[in-house]
C-alpha positions in Angstrom: 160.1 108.3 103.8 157.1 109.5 101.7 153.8 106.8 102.7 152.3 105.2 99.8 148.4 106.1 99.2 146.4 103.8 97.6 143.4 105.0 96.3 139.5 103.3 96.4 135.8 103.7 95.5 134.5 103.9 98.7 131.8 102.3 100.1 128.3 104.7 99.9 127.4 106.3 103.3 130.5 105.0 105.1 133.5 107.0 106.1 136.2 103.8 105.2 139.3 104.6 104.1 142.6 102.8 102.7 145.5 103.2 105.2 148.6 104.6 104.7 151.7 102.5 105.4 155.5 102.9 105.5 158.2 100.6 106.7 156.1 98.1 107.7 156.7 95.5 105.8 154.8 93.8 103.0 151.5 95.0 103.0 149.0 92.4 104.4 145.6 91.9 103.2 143.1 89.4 105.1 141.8 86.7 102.8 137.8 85.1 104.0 136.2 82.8 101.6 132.8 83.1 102.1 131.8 79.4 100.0 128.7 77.9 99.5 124.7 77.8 100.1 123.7 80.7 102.4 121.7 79.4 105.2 121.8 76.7 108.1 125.4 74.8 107.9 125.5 70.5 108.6 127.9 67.9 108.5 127.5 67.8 105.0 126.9 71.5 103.9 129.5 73.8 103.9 126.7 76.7 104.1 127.3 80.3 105.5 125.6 81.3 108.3 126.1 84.4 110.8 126.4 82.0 114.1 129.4 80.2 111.8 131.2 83.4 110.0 131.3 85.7 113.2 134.3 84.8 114.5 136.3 84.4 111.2 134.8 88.0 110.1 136.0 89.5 113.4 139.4 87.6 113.0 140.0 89.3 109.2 139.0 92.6 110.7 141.5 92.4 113.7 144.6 90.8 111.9 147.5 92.9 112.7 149.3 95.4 109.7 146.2 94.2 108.1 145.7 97.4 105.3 142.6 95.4 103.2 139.9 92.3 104.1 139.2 90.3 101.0 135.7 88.6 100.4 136.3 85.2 98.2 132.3 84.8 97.3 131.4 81.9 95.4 127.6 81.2 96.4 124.3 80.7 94.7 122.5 82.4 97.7 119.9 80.7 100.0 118.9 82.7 103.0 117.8 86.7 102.7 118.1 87.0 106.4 121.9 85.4 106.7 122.4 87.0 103.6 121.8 90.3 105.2 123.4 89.4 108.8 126.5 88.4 107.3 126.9 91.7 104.9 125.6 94.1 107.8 128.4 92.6 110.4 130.8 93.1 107.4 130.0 96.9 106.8 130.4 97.8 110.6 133.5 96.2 110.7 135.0 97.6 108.1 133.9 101.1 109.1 134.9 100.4 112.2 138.4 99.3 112.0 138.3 102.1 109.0 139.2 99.2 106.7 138.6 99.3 102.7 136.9 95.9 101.4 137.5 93.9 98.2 135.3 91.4 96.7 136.1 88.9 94.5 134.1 86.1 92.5 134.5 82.8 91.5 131.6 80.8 89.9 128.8 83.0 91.2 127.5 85.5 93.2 124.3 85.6 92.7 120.9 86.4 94.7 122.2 86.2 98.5 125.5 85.5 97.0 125.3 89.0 95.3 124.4 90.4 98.3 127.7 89.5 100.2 129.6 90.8 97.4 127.8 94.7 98.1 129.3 94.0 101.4 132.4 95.1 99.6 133.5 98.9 98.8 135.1 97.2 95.3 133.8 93.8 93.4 135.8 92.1 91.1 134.9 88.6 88.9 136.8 86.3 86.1 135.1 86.7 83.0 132.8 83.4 82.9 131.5 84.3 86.6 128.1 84.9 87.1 126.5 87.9 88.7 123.1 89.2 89.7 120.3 87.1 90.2 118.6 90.0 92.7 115.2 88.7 93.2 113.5 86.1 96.0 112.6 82.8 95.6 110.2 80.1 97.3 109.8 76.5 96.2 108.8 73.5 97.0 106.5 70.2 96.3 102.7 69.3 96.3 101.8 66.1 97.1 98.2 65.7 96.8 97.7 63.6 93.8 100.7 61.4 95.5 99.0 60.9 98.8 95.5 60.2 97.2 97.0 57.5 95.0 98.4 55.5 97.7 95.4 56.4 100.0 97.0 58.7 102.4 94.4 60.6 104.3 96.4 63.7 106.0 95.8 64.9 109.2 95.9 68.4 110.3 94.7 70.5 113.4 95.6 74.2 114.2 94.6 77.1 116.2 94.7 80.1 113.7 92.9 79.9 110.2 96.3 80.3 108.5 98.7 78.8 110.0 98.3 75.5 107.8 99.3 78.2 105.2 101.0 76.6 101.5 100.8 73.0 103.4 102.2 70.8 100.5 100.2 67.8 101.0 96.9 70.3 100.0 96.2 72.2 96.8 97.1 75.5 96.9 95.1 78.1 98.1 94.9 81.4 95.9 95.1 83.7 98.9 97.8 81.9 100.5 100.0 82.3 97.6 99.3 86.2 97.2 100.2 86.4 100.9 103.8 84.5 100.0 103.5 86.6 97.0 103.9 90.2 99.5 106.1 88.9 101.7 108.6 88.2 98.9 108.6 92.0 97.2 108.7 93.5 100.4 111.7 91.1 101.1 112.8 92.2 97.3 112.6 95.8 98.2 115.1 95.5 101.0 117.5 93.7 98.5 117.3 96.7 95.7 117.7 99.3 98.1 120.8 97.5 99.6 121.8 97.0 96.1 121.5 100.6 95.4 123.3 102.2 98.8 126.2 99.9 98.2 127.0 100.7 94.3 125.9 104.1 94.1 125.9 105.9 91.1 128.3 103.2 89.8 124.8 101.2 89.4 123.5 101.8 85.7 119.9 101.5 86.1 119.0 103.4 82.8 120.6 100.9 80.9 119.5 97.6 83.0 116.0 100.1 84.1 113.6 97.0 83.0 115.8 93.9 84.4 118.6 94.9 86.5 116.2 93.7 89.4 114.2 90.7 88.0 116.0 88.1 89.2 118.3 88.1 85.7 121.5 87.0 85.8 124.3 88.0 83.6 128.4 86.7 82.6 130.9 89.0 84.7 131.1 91.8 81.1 127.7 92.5 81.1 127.9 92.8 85.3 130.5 95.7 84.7 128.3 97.2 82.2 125.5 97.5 84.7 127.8 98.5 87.5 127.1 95.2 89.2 130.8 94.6 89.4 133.8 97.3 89.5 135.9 95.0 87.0 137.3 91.9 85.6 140.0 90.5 87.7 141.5 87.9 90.5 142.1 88.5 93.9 146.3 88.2 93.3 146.1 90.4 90.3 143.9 93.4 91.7 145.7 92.7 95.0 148.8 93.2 93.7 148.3 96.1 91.7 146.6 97.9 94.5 149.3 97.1 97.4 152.5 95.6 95.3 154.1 92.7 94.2 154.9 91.6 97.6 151.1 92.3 99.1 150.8 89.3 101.5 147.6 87.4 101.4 146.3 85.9 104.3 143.4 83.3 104.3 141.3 83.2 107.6 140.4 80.1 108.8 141.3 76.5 107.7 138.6 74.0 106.1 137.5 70.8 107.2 138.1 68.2 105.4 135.4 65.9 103.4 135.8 63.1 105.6 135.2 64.3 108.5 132.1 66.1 107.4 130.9 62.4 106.1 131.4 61.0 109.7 129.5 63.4 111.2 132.9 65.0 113.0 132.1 68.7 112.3 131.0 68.9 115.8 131.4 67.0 119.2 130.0 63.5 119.7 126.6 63.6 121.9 127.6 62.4 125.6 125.6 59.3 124.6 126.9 58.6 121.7 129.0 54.9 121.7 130.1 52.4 119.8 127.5 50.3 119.6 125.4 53.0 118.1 127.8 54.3 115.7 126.7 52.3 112.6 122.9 53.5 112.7 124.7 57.0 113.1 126.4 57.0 110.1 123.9 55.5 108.3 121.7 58.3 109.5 124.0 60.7 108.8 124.7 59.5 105.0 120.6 59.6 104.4 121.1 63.1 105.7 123.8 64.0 104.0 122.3 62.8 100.3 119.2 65.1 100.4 121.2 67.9 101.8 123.6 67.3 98.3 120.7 67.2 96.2 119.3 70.2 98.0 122.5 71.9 97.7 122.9 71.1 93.5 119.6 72.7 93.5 120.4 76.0 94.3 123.7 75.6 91.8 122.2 74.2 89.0 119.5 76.9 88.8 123.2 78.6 87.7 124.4 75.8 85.6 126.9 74.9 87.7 
């Protein structure tokens, strides 16, 4: 029996390759959602972190008859460094088990979010996602004129003339902020070469030459355009048209659910922990958890979402 060969863009600089199957069954295809903030991961957060996504990555990877992994991305971004842990342990995977990757948006995928996505040797996105975003961002507060109005004197002692360096509850130092101000483009480099490896000469850089890497962001048409994105589409729809109506999808990993997050359950109780202290736990935990949410809206809203 002749082996059907699908065909791929692959990735730049790796040797991946889609599989040839026969007889085998429906063709399977690994499904990982990779959902939310990048960056540390609480009770209340359902971030995306290395430590967290290392065993599900390594489980898509190794799923028997598996002929594809699928990336679900739907982040705003949040940490450069998980950003780039995450895609890296992706990539040698994939050229590893000689496995072709898809991605595919939802909402957004956009800063960190984006980065994921050039994890992929293929990205697809509805037509109201959102893509780019490739830049670096720092923010925060001052509270000078807060803590002089209610007659807060601030104490600080260090060993090392900048290690009190941006401190929020002082004005801001000129030289401090050009320091941040280096860190973040050679951080921004990193990101547009990465950018660049991954799509190639699908990237259009003459026509996006003076924003493609500002930190715009654009609606999934215009991606295309710029050779953000490979095309509009939905995981079952690209899926199928790659692999067959009878492709089987399988989702890695199981979520937790919201209640269990807002008791603090997403990992063992301390050895200490009892009854008698549970109240002031959850209490605890729901202060916690409400300026973790407004953090987390943050990062969306910047997106309108």
């Amino acid at each position: 029996m002749m082996k059907k060969l699908i065909k791929f863009v692959p990735h730049k600089g790796t040797r991946t390759r889609l599989q040839k199957w026969a007889g085998e069954g429906p063709p399977v295809v690994a499904v990982l959602r990779l959902d939310g903030v990048i960056g540390a991961v609480s009770n209340f957060r359902s971030g995306l972190s290395i430590s967290d996504l290392a065993e599900p990555i390594e489980e898509a990877f190794k799923m028997k008859k598996a002929k594809a992994v699928a990336l679900v991305i739907n982040s705003p971004g949040g940490s450069p460094v998980q950003s780039s842990l995450i895609f890296k342990r992706i990539r040698a995977l994939a050229v590893e088990k000689e496995l072709p990757v898809f991605a595919f948006v939802e909402d957004v995928a956009a800063s960190g979010g984006y980065m994921l996505a050039c994890a992929a040797d293929e990205v697809y996105a509805d037509e109201s996602s959102i893509i780019g975003s490739i830049g670096v961002i720092s923010s925060g507060f001052g509270f000078t004129g807060l803590i002089e109005k209610v007659g807060i004197e601030r104490r600080v002692h260090t060993s090392g003339e900048n290690k009190s360096s941006l401190d929020p509850f002082v004005k801001e130092d000129p030289e401090d902020v050009q320091r941040l101000l280096d860190l973040q483009s050679e951080v921004h480099e990193s990101f547009k070469t990465l950018v660049r490896t991954s799509r190639g000469d699908r990237l259009n850089e003459a026509e996006g030459q003076t924003k493609l890497f500002t930190g715009e962001f654009w609606a999934a048409a215009k991606g295309a355009e710029l050779g953000l994105i490979d095309g509009i589409g939905d995981i079952r729809a690209v899926m199928r048209e790659k692999f067959g109506d009878k492709v089987d999808l399988r989702v890695v990993g199981a979520k937790q659910s919201w209640m269990r997050k807002m008791m603090g359950m997403s990992s063992p109780a301390p050895a200490h922990s009892s009854l008698a202290t549970l109240p002031n736990q959850v209490a605890g935990n729901l202060a916690e958890g409400l300026m973790e949410t407004l953090e987390t809206k943050a990062h969306w809203s910047r997106f309108g979402l």
